[in-house]
C-alpha positions in Angstrom: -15.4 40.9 76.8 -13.0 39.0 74.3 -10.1 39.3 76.7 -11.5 38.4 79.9 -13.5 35.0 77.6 -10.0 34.1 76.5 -8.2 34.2 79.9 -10.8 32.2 81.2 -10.1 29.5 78.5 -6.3 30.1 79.2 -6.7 29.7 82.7 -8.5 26.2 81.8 -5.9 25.7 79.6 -2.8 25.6 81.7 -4.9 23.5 84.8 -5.4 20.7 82.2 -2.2 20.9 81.5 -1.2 20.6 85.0 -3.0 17.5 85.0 -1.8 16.3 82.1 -4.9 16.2 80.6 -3.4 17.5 76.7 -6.2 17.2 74.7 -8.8 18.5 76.3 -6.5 21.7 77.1 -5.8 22.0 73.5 -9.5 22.3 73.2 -9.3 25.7 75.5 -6.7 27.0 73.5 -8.3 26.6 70.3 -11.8 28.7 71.8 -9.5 31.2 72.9 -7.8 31.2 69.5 -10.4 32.3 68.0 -10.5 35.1 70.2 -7.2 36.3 70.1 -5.7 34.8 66.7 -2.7 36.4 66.8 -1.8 36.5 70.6 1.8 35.0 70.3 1.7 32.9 73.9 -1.4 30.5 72.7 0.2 29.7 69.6 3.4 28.7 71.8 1.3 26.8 74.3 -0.4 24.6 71.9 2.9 23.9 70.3 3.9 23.0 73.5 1.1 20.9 74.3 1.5 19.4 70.6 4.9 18.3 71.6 4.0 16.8 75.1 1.4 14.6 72.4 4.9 13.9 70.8 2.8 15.5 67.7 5.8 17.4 66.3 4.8 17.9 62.9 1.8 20.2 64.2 3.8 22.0 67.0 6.4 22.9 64.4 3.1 24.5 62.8 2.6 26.4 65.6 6.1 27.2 66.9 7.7 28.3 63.8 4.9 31.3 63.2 6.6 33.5 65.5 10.4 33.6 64.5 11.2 36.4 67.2 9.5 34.7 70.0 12.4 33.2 72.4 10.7 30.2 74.1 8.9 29.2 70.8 12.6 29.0 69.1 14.0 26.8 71.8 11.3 24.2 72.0 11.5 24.0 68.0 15.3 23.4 68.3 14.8 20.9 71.1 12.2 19.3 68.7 14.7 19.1 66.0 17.7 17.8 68.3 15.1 15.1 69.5 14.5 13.8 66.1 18.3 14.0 65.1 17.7 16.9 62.5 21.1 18.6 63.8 21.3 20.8 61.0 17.8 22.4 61.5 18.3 22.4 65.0 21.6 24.4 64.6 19.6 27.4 62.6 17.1 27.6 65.8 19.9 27.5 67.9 21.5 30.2 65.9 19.1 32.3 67.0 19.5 32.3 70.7 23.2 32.6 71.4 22.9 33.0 75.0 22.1 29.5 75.3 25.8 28.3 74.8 25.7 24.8 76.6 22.9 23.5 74.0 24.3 25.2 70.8 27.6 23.8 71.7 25.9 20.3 72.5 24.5 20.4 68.5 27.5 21.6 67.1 29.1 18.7 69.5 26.6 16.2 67.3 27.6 17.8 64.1 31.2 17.3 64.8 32.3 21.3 64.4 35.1 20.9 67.1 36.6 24.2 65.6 33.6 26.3 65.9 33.3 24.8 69.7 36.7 26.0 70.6 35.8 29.7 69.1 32.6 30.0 71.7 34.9 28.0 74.2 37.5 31.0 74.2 35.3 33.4 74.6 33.0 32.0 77.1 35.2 30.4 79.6 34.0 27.0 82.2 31.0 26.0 79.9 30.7 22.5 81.2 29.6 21.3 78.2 32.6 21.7 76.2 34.4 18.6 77.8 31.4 16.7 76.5 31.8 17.6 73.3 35.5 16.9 73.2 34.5 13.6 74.3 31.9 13.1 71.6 34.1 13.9 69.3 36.9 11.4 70.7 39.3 14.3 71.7 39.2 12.2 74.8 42.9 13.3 76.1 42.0 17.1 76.1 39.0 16.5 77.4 40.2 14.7 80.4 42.9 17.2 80.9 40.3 20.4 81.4 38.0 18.0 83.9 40.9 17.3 86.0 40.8 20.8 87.0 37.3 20.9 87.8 35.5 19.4 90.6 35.2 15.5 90.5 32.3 14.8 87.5 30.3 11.8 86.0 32.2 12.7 82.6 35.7 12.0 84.1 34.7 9.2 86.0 33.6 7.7 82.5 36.7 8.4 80.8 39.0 6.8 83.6 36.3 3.9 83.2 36.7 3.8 79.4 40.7 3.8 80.3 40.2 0.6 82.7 41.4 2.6 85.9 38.6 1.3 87.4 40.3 2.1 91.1 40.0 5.8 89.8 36.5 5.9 88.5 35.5 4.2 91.2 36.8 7.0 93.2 35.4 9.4 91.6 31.9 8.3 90.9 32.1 7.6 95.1 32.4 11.5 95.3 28.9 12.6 93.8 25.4 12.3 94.5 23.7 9.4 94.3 20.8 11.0 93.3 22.1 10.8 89.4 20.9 7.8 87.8 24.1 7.9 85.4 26.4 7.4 89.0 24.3 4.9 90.1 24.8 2.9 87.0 28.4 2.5 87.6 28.6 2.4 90.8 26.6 -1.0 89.7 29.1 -1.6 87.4 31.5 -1.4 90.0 29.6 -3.8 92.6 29.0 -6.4 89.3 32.9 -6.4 89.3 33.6 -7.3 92.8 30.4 -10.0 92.2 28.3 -8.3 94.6 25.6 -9.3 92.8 22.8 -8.2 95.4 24.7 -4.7 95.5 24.5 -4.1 92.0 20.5 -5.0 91.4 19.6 -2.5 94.2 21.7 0.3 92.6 20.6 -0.7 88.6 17.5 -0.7 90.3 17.6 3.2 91.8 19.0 4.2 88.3 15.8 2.6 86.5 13.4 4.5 88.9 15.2 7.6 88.3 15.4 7.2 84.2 12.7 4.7 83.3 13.1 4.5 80.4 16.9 3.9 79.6 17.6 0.6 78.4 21.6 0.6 79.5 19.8 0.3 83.0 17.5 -2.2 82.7 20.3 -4.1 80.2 22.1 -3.6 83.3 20.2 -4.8 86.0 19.1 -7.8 84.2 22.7 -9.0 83.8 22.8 -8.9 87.6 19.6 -10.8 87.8 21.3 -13.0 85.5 24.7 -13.4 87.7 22.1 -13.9 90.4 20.0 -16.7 88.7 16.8 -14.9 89.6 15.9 -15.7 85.8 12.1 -13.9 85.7 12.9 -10.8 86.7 16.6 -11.1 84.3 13.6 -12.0 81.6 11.8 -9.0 82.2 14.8 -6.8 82.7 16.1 -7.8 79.1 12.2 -7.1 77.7 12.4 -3.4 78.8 16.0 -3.1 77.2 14.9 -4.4 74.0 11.5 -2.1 74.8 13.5 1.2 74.8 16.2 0.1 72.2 14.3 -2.0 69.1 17.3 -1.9 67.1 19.8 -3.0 69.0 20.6 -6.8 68.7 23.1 -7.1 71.4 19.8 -6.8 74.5 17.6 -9.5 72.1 20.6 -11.6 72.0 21.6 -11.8 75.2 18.0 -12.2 76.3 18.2 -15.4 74.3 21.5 -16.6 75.6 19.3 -16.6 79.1 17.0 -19.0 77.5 19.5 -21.3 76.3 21.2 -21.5 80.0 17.5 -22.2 81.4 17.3 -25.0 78.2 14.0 -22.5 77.3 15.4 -24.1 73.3 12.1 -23.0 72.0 12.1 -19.4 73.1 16.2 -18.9 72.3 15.4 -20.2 68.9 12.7 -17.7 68.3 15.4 -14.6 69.9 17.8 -15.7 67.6 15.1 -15.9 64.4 14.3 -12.6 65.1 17.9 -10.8 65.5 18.9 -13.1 62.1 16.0 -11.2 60.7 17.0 -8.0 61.7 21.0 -9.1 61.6 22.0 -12.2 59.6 25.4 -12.0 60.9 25.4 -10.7 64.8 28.3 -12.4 65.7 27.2 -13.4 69.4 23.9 -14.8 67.5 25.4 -16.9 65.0 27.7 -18.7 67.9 24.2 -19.5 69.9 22.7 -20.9 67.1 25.1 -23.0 66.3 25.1 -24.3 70.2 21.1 -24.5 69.6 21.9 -27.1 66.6 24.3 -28.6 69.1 21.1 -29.2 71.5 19.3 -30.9 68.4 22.4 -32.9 68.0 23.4 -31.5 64.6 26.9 -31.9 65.6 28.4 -30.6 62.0 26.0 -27.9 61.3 27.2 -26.4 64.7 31.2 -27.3 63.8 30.6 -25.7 60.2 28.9 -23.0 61.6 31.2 -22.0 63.9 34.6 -23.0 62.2 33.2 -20.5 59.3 33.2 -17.6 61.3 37.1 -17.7 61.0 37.4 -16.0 64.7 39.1 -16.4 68.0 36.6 -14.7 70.6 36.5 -16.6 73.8 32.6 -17.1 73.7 33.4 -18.7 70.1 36.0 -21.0 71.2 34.5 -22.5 73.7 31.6 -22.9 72.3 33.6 -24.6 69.3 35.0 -26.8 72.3 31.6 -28.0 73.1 31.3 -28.8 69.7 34.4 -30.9 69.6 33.6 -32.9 72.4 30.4 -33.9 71.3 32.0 -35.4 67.8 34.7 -36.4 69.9 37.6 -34.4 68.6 39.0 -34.2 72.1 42.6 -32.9 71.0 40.8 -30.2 69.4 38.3 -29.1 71.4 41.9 -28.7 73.9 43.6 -26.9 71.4 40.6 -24.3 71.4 40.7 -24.1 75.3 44.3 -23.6 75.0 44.2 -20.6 73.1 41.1 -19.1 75.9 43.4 -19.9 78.8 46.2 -18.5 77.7 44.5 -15.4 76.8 43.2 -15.7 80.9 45.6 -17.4 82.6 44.4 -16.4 85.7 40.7 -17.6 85.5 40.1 -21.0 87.1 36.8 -21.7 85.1 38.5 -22.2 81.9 41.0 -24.4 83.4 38.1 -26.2 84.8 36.7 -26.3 81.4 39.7 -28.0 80.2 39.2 -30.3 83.0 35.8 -31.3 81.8 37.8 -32.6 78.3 39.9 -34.4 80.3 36.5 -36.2 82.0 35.1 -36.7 78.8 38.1 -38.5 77.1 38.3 -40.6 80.3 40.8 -39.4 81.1 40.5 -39.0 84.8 43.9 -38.5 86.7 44.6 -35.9 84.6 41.2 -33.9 85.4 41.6 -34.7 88.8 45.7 -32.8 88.5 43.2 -29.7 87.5 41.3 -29.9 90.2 43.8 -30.2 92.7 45.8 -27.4 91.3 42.5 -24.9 90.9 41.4 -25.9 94.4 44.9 -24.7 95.8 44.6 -21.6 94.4 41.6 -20.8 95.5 40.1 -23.4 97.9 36.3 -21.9 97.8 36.0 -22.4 94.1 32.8 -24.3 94.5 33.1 -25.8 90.8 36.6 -27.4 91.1 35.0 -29.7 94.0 32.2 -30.6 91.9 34.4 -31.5 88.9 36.1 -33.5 91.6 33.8 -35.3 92.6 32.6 -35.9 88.7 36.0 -37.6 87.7 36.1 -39.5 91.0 32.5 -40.7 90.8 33.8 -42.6 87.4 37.0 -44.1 88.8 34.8 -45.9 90.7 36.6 -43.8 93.5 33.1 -43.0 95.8 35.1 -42.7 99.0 36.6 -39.4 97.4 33.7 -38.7 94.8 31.5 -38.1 98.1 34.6 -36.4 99.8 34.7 -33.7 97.3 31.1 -33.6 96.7 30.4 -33.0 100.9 33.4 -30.0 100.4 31.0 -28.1 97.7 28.3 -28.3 100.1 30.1 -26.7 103.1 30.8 -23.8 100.7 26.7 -23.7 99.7 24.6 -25.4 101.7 21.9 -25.3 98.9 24.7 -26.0 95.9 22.4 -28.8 93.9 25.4 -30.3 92.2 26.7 -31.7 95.5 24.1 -33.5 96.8 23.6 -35.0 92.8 27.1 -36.4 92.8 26.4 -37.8 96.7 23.8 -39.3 95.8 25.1 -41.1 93.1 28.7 -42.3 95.2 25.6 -43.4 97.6 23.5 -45.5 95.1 26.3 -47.1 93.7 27.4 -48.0 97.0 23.7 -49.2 97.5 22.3 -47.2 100.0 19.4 -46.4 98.4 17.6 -44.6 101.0 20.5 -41.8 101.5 20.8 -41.6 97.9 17.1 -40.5 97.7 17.4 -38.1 100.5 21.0 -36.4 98.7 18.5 -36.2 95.3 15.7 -34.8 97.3 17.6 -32.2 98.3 19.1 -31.8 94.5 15.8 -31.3 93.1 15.0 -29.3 95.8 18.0 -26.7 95.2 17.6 -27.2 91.4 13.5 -28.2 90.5 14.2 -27.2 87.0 16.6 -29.7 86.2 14.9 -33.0 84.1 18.5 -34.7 84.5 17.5 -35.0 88.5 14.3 -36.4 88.8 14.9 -39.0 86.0 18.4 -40.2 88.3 15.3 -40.0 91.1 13.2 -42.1 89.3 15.9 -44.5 88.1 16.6 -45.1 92.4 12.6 -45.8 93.0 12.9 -48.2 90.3 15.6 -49.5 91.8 13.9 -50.1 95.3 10.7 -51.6 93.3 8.7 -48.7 93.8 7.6 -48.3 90.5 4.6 -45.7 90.9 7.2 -43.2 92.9 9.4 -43.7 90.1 7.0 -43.0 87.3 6.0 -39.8 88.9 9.7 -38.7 89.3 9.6 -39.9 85.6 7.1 -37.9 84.3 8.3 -34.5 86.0 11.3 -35.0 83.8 9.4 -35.6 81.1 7.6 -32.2 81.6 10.8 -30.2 82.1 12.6 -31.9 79.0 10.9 -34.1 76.4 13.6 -36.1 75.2 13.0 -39.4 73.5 15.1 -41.2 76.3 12.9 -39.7 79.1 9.4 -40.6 76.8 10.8 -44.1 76.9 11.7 -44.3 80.3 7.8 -43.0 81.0 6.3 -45.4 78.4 8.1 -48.2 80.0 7.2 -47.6 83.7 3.5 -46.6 82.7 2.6 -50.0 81.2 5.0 -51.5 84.7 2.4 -49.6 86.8 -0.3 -50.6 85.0 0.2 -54.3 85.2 1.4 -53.9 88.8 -2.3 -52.0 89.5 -4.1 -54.8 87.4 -2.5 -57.6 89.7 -3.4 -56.3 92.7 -7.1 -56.8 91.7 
C-alpha cells in the first residue's frame, strides 16, 4: 500500500513540476517521503526542485545525502559552479570523470591549464579545451587547434578580439543564427557599417533567445542610441544595469543618454549613484564635470577634468568644451589637436575643430574646414550645417541658406537645416518663410527649447504676441533657464495688457 500511496504522490510530483508549479510539488514529495525515507530519487527530486526555487542551501541538504548517486552529484557541482565555489565544485566533479567538457570548464575557472592538457591528451577533440585555453589567455594555441575544426563562435571571437573584423565576420556568417552569441556580433558587425536598423533587429533575436544577458540588451540599446529612438535606448540600458548591478560602465552610459537628451536631472542622479558605487569611474567623472559645465561652473569642470591627468578622446574633447566656454580657444585647439591626430581620418573631429574656429569668430577659417570635409565626403550632413553656421554670422545668408538647403537634400527631416534657414530668412525679413523653415525644425526636433524660443522671438517680431508667448512657454517647459523665464515673464504681462485693451 506504501508504494503504490507514494507513486501516486510522485506522479503529482513530477506534473507540478511540469507546470512549474515548485512548491506545491515539493509538498508531494515530502508525503511520499514519509513513505519511503530513504528512496534515493525523492531526495534528488526535491533537491532539484529546491534548486529551480534557487534555494541552494536546502538542495545541497538534499543532494549531498547520497554521495554515490550520479545525477544528484552533478546538480550539486553545477550548484557550486553557479555560485563560483570552483573548488567545491571541482571535488563533485571529481567524482564523475566521464563528464570531461564540464570538469575541464572548472579546472578552466581555476586556472589548472597543466591538468587540462593531461585530460586533453588522453581524450582527444573535447571542444571545450580551446575555451579554456582562451580563459586562460593562451589565446595563440587556442586559435591554432580551432583552425582545424569546423568554423566556431570561439574563433570568430578571437579573430574579433584581434580586429580582423573581415575574418570574424566571415566566420560568424557560417553558423546558425539560431545562437544568440552569433547574433550578437553579427550586430556588432552591422553597428560597424552603421546599419543601425540591422543591428537592433539582430541584438533584438539575441535578447529573445538569452533574456537575460545584459551584453545584449547593453548592446541593442547602443543601437537604439545611434538610432535616437531614446525610450526604448532607456529601457535597453535598465535591463543591462538589471542583469549586471555591479557594473558601472551600463549605469554610466545610461546617463551619458540623459545628458545628450539635456535629461540634467536624471544624468546627475546616474552619475550620484556610480560615484557611490565607484568614486573614480573614469567615463563618470568626465560627465560630471560636463554636468557642472551645464550649471555653468566653468572651473569646477576645467579642474575636474585637467586633474584626471589623461589623454582619452572622450576626455579631451570634453576638456575642449570646457575651454571654449572660458574662452581658452588656443587651448581648447591644442586638445583637438591631439584627438585628430590620433584619427586623422574622422571628419567629426575636424568638424569639432571647426566649431572653435566659429566660436573665436573666426569664420574663414571654419568655413576652409568645411570645404575640405565636404570634399571628402560630400554627404557628411554636419559639415553643411557647420556651413551654414559660420556663414549665417558673416552676415553671408545667400550662402548660410545655400549650405543649409544642401543638408536637407541629404535628410529631408534633418532639423538643423531648416533652423539655420530660417534664421538666413528672418534676417533677411521674410518672416513668414522663416516661420514655416522653424515649423518644420520643431517639427523634426520637438524636444529642443532652443527652437521654439527662436519661434517665439519671430511672432514677436510680427506683433503677434499671444503666438509668441505660447512658443515661449513650450520652451520654458522643455528647459527652464532664467533667460527663457524672462522672456515668458515679459510676454505674459505684453499679453495681458494687450487683452485688457481690447476691453
Amino acid at each position: 500500500m506504501g508504494n503504490t500511496e507514494a507513486l501516486e504522490y510522485i506522479k503529482q510530483a513530477f506534473e507540478l513540476k511540469s507546470q512549474k508549479s515548485y512548491k506545491p510539488a515539493i509538498e508531494m514529495l515530502y508525503k511520499a517521503l514519509e513513505l519511503e525515507s530513504d528512496n534515493v530519487e525523492i531526495i534528488f527530486q526535491l533537491g532539484e526542485l529546491y534548486y529551480l526555487l534557487h534555494n541552494y542551501e536546502r538542495a545541497e541538504q538534499y543532494l549531498g545525502r547520497n554521495s554515490s548517486h550520479k545525477e544528484s552529484l552533478r546538480l550539486l557541482r553545477d550548484i557550486y559552479f553557479e555560485r563560483k565555489d570552483f573548488e567545491k565544485a571541482l571535488k563533485q566533479a571529481e567524482k564523475i570523470p566521464e563528464d570531461v567538457d564540464k570538469l575541464i570548464q572548472i579546472l578552466s575557472k581555476l586556472g589548472k591549464i597543466d591538468r587540462i592538457k593531461e585530460i586533453e591528451k588522453s581524450a582527444k577533440d573535447v571542444f571545450i579545451y580551446p575555451q579554456a585555453l582562451y580563459d586562460n589567455n593562451e589565446i595563440a594555441q587556442a586559435k591554432k587547434i580551432l583552425e582545424k575544426q569546423e568554423p566556431s563562435v570561439l574563433l570568430g571571437k578571437i579573430y574579433f578580439d584581434e580586429g580582423n573584423l573581415e575574418k570574424s565576420k566571415e566566420i560568424f556568417g557560417q553558423l546558425s543564427t539560431d545562437n544568440a552569441e552569433v547574433l550578437n556580433y553579427l550586430g556588432l558587425f552591422a553597428l560597424e557599417e552603421m546599419n543601425f536598423i540591422e543591428a537592433i533587429k539582430l541584438f533584438s533575436k539575441a535578447v529573445n533567445l538569452d533574456k537575460q544577458n545584459p551584453v545584449y540588451y547593453y548592446n541593442l540599446a547602443n543601437a537604439y542610441f545611434y538610432t535616437g529612438w531614446t525610450a526604448e535606448a532607456i529601457k535597453a540600458y535598465l535591463n543591462a544595469s538589471c542583469y549586471a548591478a555591479d557594473n558601472m560602465d551600463y549605469r554610466s552610459s545610461l546617463a551619458y543618454l540623459y545628458y545628450e537628451n539635456k535629461m540634467f536631472d536624471k544624468a546627475q542622479n546616474e552619475v550620484d549613484f556610480i560615484f557611490s558605487n565607484a568614486p573614480n569611474h573614469h567615463q563618470t567623472v568626465i560627465l560630471n564635470a560636463l554636468l557642472k559645465l551645464e550649471r555653468k561652473d566653468f572651473l569646477g569642470a576645467k579642474a575636474d577634468l585637467e586633474k584626471m591627468g589623461v589623454d582619452d578622446d572622450f576626455a579631451l574633447m570634453s576638456l575642449a568644451k570646457v575651454y571654449c566656454s572660458l574662452g581658452l580657444f588656443s587651448k581648447a585647439r591644442e586638445a583637438i589637436e591631439k584627438v585628430i591626430a590620433r584619427n586623422p581620418e574622422n571628419l567629426s573631429y575636424q568638424c569639432d575643430m571647426a566649431e572653435i574656429y566659429i566660436s573665436e569668430k573666426k569664420y574663414e577659417q571654419a568655413l576652409e574646414i568645411v570645404k575640405k570635409t565636404i570634399k571628402k565626403n560630400d554627404n557628411f550632413i554636419l559639415a553643411y550645417v557647420l556651413g551654414a553656421k559660420a556663414a549665417y554670422e558673416m552676415k553671408d545668408f545667400k550662402k548660410a541658406k545655400s549650405y543649409a538647403q544642401n543638408a536637407i537634400s541629404l535628410d529631408i527631416n534633418y532639423a538643423p537645416g531648416y533652423y539655420y534657414l530660417a534664421l538666413a530668412w528672418f534676417e533677411e525679413q521674410d518672416i513668414e518663410e522663416a516661420i514655416e523653415c522653424m515649423k518644420r525644425a520643431i517639427l523634426a526636433d520637438v524636444g529642443n527649447a532652443e527652437y521654439y524660443a527662436k519661434m517665439s522671438e519671430f511672432y514677436r517680431t510680427a506683433d503677434d504676441i499671444k503666438t509668441s508667448l505660447d512658443y515661449i512657454k513650450e520652451a520654458v517647459s522643455i528647459s527652464e533657464t532664467a533667460e527663457y523665464k524672462a522672456i515668458y515673464a515679459e510676454l505674459a504681462s505684453l499679453n495681458r495688457k494687450g487683452n485688457l485693451s481690447k476691453k
